[in-house]
Biopython code that builds the backbone (N, CA, C, O; Angstrom):
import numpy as np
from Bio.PDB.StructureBuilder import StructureBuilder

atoms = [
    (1, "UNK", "N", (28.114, 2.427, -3.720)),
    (1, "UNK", "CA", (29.377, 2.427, -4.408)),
    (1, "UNK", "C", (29.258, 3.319, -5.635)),
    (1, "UNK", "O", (28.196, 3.627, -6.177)),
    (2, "UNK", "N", (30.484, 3.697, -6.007)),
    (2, "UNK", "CA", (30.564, 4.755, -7.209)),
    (2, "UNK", "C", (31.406, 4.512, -8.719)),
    (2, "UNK", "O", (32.320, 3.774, -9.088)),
    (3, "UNK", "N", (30.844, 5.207, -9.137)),
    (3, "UNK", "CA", (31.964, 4.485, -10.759)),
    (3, "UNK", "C", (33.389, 5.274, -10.846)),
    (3, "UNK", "O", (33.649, 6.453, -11.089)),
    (4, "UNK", "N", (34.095, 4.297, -10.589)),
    (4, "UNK", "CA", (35.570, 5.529, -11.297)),
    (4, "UNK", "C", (35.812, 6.120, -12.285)),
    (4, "UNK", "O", (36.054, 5.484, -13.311)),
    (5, "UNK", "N", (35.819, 7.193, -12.279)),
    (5, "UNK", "CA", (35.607, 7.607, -13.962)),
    (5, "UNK", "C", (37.138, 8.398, -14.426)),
    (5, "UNK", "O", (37.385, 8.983, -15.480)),
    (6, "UNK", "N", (37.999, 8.182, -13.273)),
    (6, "UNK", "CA", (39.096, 8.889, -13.741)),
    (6, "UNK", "C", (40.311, 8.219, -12.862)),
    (6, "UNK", "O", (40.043, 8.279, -11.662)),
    (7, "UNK", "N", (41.498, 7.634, -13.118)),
    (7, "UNK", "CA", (42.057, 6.837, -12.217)),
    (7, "UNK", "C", (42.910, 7.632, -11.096)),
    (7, "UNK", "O", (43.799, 8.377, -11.509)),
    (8, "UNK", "N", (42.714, 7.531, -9.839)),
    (8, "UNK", "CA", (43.546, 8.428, -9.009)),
    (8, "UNK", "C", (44.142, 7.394, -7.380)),
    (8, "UNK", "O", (43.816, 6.277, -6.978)),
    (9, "UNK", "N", (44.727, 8.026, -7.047)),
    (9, "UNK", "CA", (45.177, 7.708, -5.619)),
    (9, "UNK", "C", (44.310, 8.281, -3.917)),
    (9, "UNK", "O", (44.146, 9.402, -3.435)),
    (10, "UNK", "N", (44.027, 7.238, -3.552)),
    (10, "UNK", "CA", (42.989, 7.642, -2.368)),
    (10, "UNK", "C", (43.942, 7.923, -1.541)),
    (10, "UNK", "O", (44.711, 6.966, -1.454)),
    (11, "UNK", "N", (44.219, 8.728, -0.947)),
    (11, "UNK", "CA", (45.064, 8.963, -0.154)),
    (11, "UNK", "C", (44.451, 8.278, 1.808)),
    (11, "UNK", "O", (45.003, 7.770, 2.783)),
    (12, "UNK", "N", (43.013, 8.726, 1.402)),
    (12, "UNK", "CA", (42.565, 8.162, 2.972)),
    (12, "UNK", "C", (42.430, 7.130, 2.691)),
    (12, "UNK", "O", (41.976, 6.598, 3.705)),
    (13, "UNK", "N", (42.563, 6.070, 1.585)),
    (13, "UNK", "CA", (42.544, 4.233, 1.774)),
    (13, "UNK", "C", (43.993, 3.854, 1.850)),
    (13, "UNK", "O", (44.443, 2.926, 1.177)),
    (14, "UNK", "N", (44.555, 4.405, 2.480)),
    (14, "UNK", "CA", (46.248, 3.833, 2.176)),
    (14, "UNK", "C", (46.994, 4.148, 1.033)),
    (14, "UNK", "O", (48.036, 3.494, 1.078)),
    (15, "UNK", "N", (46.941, 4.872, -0.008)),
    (15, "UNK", "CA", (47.171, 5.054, -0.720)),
    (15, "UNK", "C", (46.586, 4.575, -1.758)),
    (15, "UNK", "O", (47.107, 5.051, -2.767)),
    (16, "UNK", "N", (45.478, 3.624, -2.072)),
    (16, "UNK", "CA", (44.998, 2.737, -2.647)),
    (16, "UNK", "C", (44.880, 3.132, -3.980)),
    (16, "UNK", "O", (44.286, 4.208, -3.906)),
    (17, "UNK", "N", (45.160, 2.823, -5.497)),
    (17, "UNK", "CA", (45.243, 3.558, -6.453)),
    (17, "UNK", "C", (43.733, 2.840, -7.127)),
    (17, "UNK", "O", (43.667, 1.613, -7.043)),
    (18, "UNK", "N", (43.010, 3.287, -7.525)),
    (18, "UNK", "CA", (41.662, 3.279, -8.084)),
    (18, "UNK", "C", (41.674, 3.474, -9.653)),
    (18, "UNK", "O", (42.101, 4.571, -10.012)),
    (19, "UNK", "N", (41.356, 2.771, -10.458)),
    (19, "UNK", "CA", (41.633, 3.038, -11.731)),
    (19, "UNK", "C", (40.549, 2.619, -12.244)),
    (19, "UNK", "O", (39.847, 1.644, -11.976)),
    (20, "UNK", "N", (40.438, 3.697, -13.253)),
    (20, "UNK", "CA", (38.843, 4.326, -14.377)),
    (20, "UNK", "C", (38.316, 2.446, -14.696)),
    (20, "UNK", "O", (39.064, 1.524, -15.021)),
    (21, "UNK", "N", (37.093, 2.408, -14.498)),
    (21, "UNK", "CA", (36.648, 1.560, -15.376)),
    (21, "UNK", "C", (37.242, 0.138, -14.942)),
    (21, "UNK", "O", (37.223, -0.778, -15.763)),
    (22, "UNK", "N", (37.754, -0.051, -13.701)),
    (22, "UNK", "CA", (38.270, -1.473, -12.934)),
    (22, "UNK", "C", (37.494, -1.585, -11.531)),
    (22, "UNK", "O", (37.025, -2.591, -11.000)),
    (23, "UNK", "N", (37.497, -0.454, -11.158)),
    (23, "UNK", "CA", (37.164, -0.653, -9.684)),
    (23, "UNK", "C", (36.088, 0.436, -9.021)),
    (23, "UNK", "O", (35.993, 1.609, -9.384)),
    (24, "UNK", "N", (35.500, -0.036, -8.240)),
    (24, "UNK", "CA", (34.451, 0.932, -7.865)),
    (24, "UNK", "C", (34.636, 1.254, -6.632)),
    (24, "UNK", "O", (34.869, 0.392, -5.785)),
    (25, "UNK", "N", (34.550, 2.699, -6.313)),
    (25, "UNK", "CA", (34.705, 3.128, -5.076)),
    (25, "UNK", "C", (33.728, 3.221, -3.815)),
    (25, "UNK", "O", (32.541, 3.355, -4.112)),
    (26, "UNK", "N", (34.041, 3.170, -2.450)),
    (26, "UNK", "CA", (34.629, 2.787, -2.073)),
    (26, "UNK", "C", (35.200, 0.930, -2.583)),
    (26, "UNK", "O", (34.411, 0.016, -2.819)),
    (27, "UNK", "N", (36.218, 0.862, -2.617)),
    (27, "UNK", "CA", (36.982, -0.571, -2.448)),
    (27, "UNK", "C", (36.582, -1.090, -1.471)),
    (27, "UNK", "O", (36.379, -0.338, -0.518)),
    (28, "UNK", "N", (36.267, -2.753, -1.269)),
    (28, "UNK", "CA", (36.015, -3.559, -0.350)),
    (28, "UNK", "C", (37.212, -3.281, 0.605)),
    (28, "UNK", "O", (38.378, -3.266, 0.209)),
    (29, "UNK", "N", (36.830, -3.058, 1.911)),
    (29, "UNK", "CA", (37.251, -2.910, 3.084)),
    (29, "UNK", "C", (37.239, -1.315, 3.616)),
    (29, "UNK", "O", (37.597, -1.005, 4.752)),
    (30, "UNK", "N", (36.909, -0.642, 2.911)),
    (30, "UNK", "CA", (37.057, 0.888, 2.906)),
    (30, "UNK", "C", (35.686, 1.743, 3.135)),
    (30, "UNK", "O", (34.667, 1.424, 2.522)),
    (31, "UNK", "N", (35.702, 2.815, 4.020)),
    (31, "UNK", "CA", (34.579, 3.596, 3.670)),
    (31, "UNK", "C", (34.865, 4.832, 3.461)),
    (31, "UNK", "O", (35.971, 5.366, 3.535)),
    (32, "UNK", "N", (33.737, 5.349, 3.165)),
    (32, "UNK", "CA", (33.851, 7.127, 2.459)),
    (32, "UNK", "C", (32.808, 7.468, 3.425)),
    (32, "UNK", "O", (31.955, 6.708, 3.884)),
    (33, "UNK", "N", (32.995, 8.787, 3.691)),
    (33, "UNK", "CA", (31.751, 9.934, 4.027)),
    (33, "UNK", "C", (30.998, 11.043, 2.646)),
    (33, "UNK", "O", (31.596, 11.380, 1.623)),
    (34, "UNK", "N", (30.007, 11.308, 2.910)),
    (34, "UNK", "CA", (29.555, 11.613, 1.841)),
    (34, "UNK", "C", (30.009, 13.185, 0.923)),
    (34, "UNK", "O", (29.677, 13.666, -0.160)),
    (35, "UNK", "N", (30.947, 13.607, 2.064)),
    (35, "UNK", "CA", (31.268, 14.946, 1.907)),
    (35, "UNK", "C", (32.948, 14.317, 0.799)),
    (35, "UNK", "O", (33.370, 14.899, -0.200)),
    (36, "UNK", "N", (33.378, 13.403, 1.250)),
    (36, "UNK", "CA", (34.959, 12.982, 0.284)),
    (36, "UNK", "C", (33.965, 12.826, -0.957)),
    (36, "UNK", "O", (33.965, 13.717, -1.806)),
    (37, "UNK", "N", (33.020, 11.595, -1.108)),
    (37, "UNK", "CA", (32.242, 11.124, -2.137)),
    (37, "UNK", "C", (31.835, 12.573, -3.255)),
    (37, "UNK", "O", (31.748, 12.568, -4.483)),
    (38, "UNK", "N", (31.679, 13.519, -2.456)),
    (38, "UNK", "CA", (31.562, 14.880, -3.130)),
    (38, "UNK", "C", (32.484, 15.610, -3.380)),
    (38, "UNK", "O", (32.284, 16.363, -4.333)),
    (39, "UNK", "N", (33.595, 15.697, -2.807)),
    (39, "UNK", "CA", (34.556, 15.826, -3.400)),
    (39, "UNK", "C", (35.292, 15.640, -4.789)),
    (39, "UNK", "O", (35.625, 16.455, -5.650)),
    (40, "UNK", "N", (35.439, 14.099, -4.676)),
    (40, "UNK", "CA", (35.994, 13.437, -6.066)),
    (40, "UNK", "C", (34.815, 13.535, -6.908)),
    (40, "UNK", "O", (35.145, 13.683, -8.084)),
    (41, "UNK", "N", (33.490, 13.505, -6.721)),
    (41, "UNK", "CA", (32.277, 13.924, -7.809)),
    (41, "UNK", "C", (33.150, 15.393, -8.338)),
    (41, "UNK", "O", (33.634, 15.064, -9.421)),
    (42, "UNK", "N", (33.362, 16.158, -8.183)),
    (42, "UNK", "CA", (33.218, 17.562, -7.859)),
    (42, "UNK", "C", (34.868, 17.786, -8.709)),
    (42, "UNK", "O", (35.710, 16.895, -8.827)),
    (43, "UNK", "N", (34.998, 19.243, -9.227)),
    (43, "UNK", "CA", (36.061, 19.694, -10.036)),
    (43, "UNK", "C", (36.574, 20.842, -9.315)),
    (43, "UNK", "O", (37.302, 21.725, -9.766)),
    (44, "UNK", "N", (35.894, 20.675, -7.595)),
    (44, "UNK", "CA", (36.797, 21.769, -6.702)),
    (44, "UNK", "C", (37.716, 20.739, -6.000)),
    (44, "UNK", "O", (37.512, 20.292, -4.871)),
    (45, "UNK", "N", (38.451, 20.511, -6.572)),
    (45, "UNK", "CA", (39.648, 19.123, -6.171)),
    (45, "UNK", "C", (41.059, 19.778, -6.791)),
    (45, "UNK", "O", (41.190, 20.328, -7.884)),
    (46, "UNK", "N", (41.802, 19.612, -6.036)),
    (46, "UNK", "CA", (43.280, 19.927, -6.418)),
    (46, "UNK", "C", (43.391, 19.756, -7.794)),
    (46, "UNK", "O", (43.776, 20.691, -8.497)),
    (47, "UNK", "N", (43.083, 18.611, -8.288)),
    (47, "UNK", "CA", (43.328, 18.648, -9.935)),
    (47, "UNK", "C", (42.402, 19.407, -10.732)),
    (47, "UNK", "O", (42.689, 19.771, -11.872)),
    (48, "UNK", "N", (41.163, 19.692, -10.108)),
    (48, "UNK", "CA", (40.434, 20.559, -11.161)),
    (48, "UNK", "C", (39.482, 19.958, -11.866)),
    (48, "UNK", "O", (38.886, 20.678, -12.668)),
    (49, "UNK", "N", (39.009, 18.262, -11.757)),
    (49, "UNK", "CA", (38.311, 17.153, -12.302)),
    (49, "UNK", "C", (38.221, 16.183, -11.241)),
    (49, "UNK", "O", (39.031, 15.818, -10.389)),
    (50, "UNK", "N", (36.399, 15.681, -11.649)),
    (50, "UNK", "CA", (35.903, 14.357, -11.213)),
    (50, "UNK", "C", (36.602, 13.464, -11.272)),
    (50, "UNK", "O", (37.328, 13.338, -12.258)),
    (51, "UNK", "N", (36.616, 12.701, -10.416)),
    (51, "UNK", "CA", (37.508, 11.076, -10.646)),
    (51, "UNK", "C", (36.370, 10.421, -9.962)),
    (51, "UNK", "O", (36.853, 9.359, -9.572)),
    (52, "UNK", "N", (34.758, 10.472, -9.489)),
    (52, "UNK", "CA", (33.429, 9.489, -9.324)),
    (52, "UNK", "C", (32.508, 10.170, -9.939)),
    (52, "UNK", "O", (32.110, 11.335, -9.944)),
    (53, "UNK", "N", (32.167, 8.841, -10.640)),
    (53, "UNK", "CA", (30.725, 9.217, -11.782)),
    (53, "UNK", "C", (29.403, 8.984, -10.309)),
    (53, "UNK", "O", (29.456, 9.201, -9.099)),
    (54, "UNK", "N", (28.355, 8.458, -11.225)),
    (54, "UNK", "CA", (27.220, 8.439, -10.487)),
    (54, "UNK", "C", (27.244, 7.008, -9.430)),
    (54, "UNK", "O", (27.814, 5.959, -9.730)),
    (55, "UNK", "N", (26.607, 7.216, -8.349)),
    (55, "UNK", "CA", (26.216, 6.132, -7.504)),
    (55, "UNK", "C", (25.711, 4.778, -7.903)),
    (55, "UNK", "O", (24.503, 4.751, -8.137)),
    (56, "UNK", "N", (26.298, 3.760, -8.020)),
    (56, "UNK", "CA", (25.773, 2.656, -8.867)),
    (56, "UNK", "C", (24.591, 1.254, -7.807)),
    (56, "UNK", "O", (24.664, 0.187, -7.198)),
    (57, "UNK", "N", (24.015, 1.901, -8.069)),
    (57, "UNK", "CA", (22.743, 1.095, -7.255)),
    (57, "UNK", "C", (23.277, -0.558, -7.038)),
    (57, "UNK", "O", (24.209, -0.950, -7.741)),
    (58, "UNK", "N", (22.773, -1.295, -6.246)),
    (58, "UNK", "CA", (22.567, -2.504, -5.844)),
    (58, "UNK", "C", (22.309, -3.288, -7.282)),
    (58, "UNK", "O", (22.980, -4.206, -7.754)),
    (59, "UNK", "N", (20.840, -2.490, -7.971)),
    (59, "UNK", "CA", (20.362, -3.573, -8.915)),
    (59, "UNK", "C", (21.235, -3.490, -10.436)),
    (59, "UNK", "O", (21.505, -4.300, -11.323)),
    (60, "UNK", "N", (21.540, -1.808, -10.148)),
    (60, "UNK", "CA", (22.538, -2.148, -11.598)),
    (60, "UNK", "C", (23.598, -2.693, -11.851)),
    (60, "UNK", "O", (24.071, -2.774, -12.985)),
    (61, "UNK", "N", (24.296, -3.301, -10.449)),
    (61, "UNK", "CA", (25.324, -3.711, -11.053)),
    (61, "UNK", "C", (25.316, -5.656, -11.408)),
    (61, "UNK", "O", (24.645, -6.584, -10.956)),
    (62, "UNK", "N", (26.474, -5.554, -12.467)),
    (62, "UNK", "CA", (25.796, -7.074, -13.162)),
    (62, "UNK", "C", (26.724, -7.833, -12.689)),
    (62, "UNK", "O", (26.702, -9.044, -12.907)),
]
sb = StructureBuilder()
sb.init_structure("model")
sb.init_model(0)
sb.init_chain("A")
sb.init_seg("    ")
for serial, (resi, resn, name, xyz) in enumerate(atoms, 1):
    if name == "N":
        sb.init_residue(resn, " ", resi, " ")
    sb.init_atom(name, np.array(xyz, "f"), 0.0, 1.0, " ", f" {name:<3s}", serial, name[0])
structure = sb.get_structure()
């Protein structure tokens, strides 16, 4: 799973709106491929900015 770092609309989860600092992506019930996951990392995106920070391990999250 990934950190939201910018709030946006998934268009391949149903529209699912993801917002900074609430929810971590993928959302329970949802998956990503690693090439979308690079995408939203990435500032070659229609908007021009990241909306996923770094991969949040198993143990870090509290």
């Amino acid at each position: 799973m990934y950190e939201v770092i910018e709030t946006f609309i998934e268009k391949n989860h149903e529209n699912f709106k993801y917002i900074a600092g609430k929810h971590t992506y993928p959302a329970d019930g949802y998956k990503s491929t690693k090439k979308r996951v690079t995408e939203l990392q990435g500032n070659k995106n229609k908007y021009k900015r990241p909306f996923l920070g770094e991969e949040i391990k198993a143990s870090d999250k509290k």
